[in-house]
TIVO-2410 file (N, C-alpha, C; in nm, 3 decimals):
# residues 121
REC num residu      c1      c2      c3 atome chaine
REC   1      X   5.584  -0.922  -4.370     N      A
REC   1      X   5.678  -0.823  -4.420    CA      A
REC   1      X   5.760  -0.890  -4.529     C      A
REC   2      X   5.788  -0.795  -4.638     N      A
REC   2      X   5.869  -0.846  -4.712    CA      A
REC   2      X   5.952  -0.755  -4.760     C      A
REC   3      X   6.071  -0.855  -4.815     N      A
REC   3      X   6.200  -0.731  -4.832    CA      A
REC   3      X   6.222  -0.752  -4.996     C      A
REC   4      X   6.280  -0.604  -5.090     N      A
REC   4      X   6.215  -0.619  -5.197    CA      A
REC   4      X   6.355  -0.582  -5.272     C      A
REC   5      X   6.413  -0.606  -5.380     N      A
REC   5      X   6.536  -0.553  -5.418    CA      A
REC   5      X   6.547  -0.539  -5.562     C      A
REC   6      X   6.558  -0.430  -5.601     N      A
REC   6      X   6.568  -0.363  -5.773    CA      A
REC   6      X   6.780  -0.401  -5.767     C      A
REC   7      X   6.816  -0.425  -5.879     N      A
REC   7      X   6.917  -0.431  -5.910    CA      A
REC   7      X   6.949  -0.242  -5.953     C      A
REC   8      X   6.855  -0.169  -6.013     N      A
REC   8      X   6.863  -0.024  -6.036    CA      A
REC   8      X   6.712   0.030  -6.013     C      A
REC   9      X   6.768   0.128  -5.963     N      A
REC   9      X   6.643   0.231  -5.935    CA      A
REC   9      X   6.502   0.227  -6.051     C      A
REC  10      X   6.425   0.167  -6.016     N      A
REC  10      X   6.286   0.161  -6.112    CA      A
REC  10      X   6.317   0.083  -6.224     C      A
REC  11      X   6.403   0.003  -6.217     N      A
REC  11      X   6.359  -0.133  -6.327    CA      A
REC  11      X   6.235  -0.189  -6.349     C      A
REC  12      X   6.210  -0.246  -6.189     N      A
REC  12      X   6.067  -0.306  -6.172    CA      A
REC  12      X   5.964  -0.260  -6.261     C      A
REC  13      X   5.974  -0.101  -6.225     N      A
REC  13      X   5.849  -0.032  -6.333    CA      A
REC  13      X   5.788  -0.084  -6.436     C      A
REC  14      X   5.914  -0.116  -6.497     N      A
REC  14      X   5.877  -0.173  -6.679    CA      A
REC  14      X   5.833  -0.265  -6.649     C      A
REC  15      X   5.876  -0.347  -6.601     N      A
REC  15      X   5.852  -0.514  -6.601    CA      A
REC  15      X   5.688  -0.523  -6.545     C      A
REC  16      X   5.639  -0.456  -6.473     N      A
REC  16      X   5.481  -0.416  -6.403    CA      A
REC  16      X   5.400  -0.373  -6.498     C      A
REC  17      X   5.477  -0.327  -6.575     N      A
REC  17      X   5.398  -0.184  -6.631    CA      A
REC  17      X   5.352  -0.102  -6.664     C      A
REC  18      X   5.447  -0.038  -6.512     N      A
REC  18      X   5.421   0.089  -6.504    CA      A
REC  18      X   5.521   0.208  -6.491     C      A
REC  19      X   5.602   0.231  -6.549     N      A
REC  19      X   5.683   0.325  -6.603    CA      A
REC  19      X   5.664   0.437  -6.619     C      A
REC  20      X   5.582   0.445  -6.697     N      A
REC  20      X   5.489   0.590  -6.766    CA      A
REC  20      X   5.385   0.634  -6.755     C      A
REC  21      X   5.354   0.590  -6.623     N      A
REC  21      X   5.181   0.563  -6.578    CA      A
REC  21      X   5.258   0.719  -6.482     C      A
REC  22      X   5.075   0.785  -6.500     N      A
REC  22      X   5.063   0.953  -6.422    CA      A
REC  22      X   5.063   0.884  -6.297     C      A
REC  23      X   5.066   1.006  -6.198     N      A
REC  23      X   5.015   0.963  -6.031    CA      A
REC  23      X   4.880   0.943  -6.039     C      A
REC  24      X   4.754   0.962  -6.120     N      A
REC  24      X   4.640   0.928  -6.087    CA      A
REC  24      X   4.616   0.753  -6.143     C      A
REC  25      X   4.667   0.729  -6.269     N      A
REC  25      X   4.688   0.587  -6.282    CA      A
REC  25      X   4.729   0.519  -6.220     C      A
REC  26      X   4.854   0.527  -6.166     N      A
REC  26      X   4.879   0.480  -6.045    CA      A
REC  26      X   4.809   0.458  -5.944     C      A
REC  27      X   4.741   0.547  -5.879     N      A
REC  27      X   4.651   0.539  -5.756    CA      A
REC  27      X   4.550   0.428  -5.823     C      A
REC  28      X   4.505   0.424  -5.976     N      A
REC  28      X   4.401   0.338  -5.997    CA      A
REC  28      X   4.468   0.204  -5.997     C      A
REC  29      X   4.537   0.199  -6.020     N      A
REC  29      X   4.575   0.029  -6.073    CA      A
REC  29      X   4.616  -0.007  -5.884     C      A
REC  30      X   4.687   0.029  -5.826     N      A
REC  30      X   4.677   0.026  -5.692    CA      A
REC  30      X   4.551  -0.005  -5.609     C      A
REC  31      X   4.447   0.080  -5.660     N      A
REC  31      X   4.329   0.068  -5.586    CA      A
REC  31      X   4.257  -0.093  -5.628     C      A
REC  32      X   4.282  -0.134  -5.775     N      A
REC  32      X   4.266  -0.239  -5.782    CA      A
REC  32      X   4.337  -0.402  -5.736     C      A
REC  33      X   4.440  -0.353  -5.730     N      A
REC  33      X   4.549  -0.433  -5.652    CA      A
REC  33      X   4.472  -0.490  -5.521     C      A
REC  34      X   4.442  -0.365  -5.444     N      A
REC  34      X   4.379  -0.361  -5.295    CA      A
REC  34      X   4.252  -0.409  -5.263     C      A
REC  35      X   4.186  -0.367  -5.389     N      A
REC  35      X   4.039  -0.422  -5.409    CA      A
REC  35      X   4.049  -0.562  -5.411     C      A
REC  36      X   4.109  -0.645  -5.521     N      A
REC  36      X   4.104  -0.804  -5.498    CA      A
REC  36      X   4.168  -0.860  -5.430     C      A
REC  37      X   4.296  -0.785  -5.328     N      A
REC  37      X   4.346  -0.885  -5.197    CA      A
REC  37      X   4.235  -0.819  -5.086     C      A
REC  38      X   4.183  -0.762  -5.069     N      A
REC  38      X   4.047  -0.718  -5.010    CA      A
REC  38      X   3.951  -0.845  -5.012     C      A
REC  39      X   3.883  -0.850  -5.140     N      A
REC  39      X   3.789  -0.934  -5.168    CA      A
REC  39      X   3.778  -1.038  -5.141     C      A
REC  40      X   3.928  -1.116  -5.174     N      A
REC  40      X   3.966  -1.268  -5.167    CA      A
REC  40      X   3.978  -1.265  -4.991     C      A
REC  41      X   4.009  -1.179  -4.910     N      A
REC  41      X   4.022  -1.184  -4.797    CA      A
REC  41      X   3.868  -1.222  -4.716     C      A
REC  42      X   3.791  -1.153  -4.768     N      A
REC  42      X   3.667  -1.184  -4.700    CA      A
REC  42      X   3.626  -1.071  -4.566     C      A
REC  43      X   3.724  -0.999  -4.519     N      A
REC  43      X   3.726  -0.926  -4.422    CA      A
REC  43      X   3.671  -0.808  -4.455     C      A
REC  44      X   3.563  -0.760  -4.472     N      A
REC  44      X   3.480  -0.632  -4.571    CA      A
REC  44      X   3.475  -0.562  -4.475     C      A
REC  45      X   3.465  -0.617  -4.338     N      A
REC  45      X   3.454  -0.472  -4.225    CA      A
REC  45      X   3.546  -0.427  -4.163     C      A
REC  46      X   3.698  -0.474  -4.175     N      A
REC  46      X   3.850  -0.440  -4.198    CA      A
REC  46      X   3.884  -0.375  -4.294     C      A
REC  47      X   3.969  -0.220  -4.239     N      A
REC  47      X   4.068  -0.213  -4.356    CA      A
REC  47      X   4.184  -0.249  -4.346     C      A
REC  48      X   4.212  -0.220  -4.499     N      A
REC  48      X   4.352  -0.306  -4.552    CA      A
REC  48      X   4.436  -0.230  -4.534     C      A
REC  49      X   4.539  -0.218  -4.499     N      A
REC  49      X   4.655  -0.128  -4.477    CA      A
REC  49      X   4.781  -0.163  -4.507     C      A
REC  50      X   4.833  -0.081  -4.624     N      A
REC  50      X   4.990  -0.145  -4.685    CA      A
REC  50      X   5.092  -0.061  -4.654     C      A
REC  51      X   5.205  -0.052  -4.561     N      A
REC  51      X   5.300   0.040  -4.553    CA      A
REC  51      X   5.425  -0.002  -4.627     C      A
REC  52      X   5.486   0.107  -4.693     N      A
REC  52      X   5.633   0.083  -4.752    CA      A
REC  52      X   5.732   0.135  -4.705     C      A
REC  53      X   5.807   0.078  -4.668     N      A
REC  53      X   5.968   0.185  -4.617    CA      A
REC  53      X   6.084   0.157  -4.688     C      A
REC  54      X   6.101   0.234  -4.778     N      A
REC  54      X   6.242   0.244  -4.842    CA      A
REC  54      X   6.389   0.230  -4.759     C      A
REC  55      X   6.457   0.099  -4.775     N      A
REC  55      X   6.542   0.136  -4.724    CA      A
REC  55      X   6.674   0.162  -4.809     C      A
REC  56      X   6.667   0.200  -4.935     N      A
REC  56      X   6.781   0.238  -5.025    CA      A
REC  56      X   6.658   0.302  -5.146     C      A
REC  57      X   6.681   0.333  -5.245     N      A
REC  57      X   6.684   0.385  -5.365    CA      A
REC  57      X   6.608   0.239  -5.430     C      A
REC  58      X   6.697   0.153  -5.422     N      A
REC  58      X   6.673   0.000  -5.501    CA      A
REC  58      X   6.579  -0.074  -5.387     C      A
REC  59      X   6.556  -0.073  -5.282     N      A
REC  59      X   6.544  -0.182  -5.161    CA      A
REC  59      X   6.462  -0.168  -5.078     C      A
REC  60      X   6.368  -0.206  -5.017     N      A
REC  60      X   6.293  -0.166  -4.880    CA      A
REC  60      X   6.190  -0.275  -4.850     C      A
REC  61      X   6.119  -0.245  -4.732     N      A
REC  61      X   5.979  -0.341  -4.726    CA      A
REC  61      X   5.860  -0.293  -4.677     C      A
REC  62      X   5.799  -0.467  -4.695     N      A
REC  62      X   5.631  -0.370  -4.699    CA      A
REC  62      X   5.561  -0.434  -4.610     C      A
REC  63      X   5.464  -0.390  -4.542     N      A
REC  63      X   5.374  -0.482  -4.430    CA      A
REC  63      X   5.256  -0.438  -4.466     C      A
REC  64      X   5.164  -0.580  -4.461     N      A
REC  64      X   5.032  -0.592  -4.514    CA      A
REC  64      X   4.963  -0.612  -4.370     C      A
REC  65      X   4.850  -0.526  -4.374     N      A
REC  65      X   4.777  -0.621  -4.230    CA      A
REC  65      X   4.629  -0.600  -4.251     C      A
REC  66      X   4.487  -0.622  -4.189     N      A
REC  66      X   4.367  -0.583  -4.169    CA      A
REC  66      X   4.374  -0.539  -4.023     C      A
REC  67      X   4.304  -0.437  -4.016     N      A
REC  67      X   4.284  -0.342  -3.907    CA      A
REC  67      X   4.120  -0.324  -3.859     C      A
REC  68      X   4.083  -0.338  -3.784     N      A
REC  68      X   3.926  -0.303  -3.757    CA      A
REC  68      X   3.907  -0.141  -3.723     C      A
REC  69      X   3.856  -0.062  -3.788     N      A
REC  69      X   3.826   0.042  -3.734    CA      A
REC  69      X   3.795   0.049  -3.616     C      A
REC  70      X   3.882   0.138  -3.534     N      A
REC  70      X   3.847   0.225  -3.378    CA      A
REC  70      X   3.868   0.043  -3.339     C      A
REC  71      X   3.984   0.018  -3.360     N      A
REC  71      X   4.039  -0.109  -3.256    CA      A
REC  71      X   4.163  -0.129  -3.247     C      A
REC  72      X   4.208  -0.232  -3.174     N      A
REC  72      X   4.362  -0.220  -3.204    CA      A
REC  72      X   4.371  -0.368  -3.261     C      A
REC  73      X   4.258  -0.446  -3.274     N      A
REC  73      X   4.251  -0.543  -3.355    CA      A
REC  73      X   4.324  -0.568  -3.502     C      A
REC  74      X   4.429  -0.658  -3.511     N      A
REC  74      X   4.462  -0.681  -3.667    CA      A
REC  74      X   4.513  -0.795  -3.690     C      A
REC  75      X   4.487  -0.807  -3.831     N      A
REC  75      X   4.519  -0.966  -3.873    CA      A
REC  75      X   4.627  -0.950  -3.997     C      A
REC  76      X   4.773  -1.034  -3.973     N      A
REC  76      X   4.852  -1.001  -4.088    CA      A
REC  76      X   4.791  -1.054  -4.239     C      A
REC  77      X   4.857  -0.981  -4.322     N      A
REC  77      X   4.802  -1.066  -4.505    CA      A
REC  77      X   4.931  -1.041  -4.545     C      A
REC  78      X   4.927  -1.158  -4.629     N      A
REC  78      X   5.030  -1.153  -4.721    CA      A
REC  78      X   4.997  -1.054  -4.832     C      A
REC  79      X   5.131  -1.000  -4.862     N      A
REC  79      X   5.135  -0.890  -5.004    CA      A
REC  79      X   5.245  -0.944  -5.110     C      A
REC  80      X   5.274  -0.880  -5.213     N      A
REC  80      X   5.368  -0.926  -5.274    CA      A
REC  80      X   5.430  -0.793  -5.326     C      A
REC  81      X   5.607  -0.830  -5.408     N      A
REC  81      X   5.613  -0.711  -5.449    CA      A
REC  81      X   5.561  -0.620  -5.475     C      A
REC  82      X   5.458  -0.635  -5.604     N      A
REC  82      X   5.376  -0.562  -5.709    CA      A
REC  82      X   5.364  -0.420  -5.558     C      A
REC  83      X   5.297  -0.482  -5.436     N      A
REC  83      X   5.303  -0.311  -5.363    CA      A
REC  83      X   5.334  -0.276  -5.353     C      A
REC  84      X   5.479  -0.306  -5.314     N      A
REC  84      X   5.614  -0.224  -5.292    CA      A
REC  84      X   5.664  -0.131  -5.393     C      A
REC  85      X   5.665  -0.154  -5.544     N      A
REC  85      X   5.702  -0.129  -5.689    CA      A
REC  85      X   5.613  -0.032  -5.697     C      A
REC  86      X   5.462  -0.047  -5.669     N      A
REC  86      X   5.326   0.064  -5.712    CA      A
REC  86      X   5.359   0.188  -5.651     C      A
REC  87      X   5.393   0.150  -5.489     N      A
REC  87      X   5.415   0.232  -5.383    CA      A
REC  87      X   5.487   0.327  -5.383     C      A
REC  88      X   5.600   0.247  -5.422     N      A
REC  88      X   5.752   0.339  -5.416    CA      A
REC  88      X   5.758   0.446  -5.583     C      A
REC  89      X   5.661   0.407  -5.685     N      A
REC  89      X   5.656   0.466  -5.766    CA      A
REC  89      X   5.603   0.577  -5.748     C      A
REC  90      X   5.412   0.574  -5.650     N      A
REC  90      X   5.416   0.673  -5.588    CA      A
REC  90      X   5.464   0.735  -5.528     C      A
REC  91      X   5.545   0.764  -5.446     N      A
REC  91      X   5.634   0.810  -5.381    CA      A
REC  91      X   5.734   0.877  -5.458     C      A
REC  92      X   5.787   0.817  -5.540     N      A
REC  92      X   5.858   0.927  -5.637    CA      A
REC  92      X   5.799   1.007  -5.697     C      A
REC  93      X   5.678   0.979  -5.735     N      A
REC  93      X   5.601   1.048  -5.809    CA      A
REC  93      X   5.590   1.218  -5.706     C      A
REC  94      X   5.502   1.148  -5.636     N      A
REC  94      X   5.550   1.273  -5.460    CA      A
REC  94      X   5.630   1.366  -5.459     C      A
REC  95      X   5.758   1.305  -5.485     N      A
REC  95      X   5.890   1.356  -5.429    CA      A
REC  95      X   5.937   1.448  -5.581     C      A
REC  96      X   5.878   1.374  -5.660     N      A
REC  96      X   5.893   1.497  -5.806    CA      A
REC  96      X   5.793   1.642  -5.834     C      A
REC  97      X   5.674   1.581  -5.740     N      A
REC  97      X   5.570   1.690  -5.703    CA      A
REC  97      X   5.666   1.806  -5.595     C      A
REC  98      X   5.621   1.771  -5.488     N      A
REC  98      X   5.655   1.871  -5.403    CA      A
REC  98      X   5.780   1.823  -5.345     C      A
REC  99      X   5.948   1.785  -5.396     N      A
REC  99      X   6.074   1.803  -5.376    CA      A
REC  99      X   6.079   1.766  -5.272     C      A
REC 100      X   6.005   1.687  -5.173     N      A
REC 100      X   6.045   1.646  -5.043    CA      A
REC 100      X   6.080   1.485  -5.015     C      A
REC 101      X   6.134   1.424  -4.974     N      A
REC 101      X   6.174   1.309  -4.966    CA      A
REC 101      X   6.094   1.252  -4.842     C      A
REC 102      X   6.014   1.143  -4.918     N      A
REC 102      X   5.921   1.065  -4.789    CA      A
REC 102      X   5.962   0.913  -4.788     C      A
REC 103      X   6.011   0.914  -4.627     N      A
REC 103      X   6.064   0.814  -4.592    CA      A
REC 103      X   5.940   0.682  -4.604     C      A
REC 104      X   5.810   0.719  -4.539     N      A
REC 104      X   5.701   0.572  -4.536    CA      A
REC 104      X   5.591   0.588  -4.677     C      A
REC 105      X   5.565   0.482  -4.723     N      A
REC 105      X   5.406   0.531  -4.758    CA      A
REC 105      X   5.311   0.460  -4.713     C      A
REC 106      X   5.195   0.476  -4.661     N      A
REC 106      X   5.068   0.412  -4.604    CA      A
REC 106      X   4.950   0.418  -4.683     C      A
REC 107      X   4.896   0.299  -4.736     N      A
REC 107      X   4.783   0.304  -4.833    CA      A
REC 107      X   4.724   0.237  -4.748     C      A
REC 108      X   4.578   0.316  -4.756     N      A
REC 108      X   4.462   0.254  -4.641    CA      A
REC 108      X   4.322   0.257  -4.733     C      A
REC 109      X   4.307   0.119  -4.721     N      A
REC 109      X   4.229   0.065  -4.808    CA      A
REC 109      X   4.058   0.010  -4.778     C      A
REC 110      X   3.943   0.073  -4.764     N      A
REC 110      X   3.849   0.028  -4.703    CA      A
REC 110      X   3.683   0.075  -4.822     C      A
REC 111      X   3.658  -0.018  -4.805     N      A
REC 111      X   3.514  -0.047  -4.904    CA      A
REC 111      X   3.539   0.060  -5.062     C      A
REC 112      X   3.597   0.032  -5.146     N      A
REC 112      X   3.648   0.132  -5.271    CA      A
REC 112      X   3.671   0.219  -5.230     C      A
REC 113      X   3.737   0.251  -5.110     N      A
REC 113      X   3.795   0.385  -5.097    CA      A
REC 113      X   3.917   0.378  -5.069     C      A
REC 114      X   4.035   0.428  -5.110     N      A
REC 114      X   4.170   0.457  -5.123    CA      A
REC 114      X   4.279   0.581  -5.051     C      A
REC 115      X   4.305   0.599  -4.929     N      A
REC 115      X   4.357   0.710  -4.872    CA      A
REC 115      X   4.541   0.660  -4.856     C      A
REC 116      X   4.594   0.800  -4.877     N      A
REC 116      X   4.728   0.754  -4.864    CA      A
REC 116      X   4.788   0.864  -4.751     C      A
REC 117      X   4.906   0.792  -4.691     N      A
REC 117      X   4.988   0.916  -4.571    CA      A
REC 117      X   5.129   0.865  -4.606     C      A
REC 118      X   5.204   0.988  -4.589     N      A
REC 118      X   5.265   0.973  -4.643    CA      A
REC 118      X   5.382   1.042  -4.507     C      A
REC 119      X   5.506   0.965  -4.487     N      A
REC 119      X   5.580   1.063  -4.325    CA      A
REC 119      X   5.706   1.077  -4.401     C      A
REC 120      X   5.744   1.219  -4.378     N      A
REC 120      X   5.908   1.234  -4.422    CA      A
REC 120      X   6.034   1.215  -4.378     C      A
REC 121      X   6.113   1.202  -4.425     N      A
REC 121      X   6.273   1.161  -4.392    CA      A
REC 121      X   6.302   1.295  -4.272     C      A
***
């Protein structure tokens, strides 16, 4: 887990960036993110699973783990900001779509495929 801190709301963006990137760019550069801590992991019959929880506007954290399908098997991974920043961008992105405020985001990551859940405040 790691804890992540913007001095202002979406600074990070620029500095990544990704600022001006749509929600589907986003999902891509993400998916690549996931793809090479995937790869370097070696664990191909695990998915990757990144959750974010906002805990301010500026602040929150993120937990990385591998999961075995239909197990309760998992192994932690290290993540770094960059998910938290991608994440929480999605998430706004979200929250500018359909006006609802989502407290988690869950990116679940398994053989190039990319699914997200998303739970509300």
């Amino acid at each position: 887990i790691i804890e992540t801190v913007q001095r202002n709301a979406g600074e990070a963006y620029a500095a990544l960036g990704i600022a001006e990137l749509s929600m589907e760019q986003l999902v891509e550069v993400y998916k690549k993110v996931l793809k090479q801590l995937h790869h370097k992991s070696e664990q191909r019959d695990m998915d990757l699973i990144v959750t974010m929880t906002p805990s301010s506007v500026t602040s929150g954290e993120i937990k990385g783990y591998f999961k075995k399908p239909d197990s309760d098997l998992e192994n932690s991974v290290l993540v770094d900001y960059r998910h938290y920043y991608i994440l929480n961008a999605i998430r706004d992105k979200m929250r500018n779509f359909t006006g609802d405020s989502w407290s988690m985001v869950k990116a679940v990551y398994h053989s190039n495929d990319l699914e997200f859940y998303f739970e509300y405040e």
